[in-house]
C-alpha positions in Angstrom: -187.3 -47.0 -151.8 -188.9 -47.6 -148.3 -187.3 -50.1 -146.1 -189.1 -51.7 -143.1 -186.6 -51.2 -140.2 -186.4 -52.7 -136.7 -185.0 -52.9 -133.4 -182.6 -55.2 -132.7 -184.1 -55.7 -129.8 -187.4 -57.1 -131.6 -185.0 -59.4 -133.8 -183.8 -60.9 -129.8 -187.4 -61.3 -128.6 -188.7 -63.0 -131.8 -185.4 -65.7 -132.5 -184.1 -65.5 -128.9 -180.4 -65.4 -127.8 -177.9 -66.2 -130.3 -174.8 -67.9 -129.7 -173.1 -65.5 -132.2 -174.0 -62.2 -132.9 -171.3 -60.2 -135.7 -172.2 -56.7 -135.3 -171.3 -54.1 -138.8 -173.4 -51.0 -139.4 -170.2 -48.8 -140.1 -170.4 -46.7 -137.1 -173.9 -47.4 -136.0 -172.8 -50.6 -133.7 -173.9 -49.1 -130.3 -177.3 -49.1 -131.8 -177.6 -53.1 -131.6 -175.6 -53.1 -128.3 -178.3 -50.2 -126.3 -180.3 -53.3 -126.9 -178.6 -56.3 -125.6 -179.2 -57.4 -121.5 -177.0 -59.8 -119.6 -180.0 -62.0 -120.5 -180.0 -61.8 -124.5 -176.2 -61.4 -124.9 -174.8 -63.5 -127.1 -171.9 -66.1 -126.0 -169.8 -64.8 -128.8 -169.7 -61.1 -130.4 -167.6 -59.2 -132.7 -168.1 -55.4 -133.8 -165.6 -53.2 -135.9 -163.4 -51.4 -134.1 -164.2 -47.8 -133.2 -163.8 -46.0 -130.0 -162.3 -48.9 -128.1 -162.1 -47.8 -125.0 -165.5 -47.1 -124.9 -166.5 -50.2 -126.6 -164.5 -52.7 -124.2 -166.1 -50.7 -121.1 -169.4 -51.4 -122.9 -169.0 -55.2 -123.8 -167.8 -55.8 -120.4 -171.3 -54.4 -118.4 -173.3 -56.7 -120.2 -170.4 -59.6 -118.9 -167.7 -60.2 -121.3 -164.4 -60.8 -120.0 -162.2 -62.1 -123.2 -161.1 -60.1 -126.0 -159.4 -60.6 -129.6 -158.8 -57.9 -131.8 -158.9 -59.1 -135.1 -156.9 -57.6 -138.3 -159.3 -57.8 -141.4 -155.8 -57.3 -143.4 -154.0 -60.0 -141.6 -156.8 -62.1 -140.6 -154.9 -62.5 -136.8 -154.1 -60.4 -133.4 -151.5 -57.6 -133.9 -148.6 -57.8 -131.8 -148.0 -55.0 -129.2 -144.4 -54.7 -130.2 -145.4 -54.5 -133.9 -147.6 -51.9 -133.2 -145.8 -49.9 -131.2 -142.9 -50.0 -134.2 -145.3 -48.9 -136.4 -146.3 -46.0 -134.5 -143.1 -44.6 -135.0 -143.1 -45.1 -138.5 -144.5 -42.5 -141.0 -147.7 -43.2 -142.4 -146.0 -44.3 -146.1 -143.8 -46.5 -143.9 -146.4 -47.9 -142.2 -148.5 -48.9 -145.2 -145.6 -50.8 -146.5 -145.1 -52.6 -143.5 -148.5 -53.8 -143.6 -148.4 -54.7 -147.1 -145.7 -56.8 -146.5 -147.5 -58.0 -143.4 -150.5 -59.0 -145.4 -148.7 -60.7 -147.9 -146.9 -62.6 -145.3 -149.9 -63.8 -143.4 -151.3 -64.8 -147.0 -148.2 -67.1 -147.5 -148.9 -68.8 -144.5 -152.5 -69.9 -145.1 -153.8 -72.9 -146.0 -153.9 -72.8 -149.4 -157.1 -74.8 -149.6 -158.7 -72.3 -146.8 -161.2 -69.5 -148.0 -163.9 -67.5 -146.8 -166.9 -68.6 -148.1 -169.9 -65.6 -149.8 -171.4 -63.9 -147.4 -169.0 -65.5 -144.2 -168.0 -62.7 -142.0 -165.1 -65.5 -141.5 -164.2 -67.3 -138.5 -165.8 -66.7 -134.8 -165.6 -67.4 -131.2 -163.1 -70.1 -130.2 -162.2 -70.3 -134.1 -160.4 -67.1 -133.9 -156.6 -66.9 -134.3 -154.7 -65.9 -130.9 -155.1 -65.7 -127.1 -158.2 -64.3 -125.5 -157.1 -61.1 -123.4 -158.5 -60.0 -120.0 -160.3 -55.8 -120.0 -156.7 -54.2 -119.2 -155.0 -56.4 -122.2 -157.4 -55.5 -124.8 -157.7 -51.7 -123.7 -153.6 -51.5 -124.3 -154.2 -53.2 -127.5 -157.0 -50.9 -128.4 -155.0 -48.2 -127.2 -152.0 -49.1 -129.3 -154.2 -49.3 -132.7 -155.8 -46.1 -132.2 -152.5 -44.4 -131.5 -151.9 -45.8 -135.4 -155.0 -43.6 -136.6 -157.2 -44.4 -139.2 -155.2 -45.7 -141.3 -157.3 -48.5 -143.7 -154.7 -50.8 -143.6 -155.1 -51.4 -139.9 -158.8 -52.0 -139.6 -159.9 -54.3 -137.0 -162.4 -56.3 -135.0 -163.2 -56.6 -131.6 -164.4 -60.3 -130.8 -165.6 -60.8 -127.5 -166.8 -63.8 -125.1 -169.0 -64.2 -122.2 -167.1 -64.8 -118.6 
């Protein structure tokens, strides 16, 4: 099957900036953000976590200076005692500690709050916990990778303009 396949930079010039922009292509996320400007960045961002160092550097050239990282298990900001607990912790441990964690956060939802088809979920200002500064979210970053890629820790980066 052939797909017809374009820049993301095309998608900008045709519908102009976005106010949101959520940004999974497992892997492939620099690919939309070679494309973005200080002019066409989006107020509001969020990509899957990958090499976060690199990533935060990245985000905060084109001019964003607030972070989140995002659980997609817990659906809120890790901790940075809580992960460096689990970094100590062997990888069996650690998936049983986020188990528990997961069912936990569950608990504490609104029971009457759900994603609805197709919503990548909640963005921007709507996000659960504090925005952090560069040096903040490169600890945090820092912290999760030291974790590995373990599924049960998968993450996104959500960032905002300055």
């Amino acid at each position: 099957m052939t797909v017809e396949t374009c820049r993301f930079g095309s998608i900008i010039e045709r519908f102009g900036r976005a106010t949101y922009c959520k940004i999974d292509i497992e892997g492939n996320d620099d690919l939309c953000l070679e494309d973005l400007t200080h002019r066409t960045a989006p107020r509001f961002l969020s990509i899957e976590l990958g090499e976060g160092d690199r990533q935060l550097r990245r985000l905060a050239k084109l001019g964003y200076a607030k972070f989140k990282m995002i659980s997609q298990r817990t659906l809120r900001q890790p901790s940075l005692l809580l992960l460096s607990l689990k970094a100590h912790l062997p990888a069996p441990a650690r998936r049983l500690f986020s188990a528990a964690e997961i069912v936990a956060t569950r608990r504490g939802l609104d029971a009457s709050w759900r994603f609805s088809p197709g919503s990548s979920g909640p963005f921007g200002e709507d996000t659960p916990g504090e925005w952090q500064g560069l040096d903040a979210a490169l600890e945090t970053c820092g912290r999760i990778g030291r974790l590995g890629h373990d599924l049960s820790e998968w993450h996104d980066i959500h960032a905002s303009l300055g």
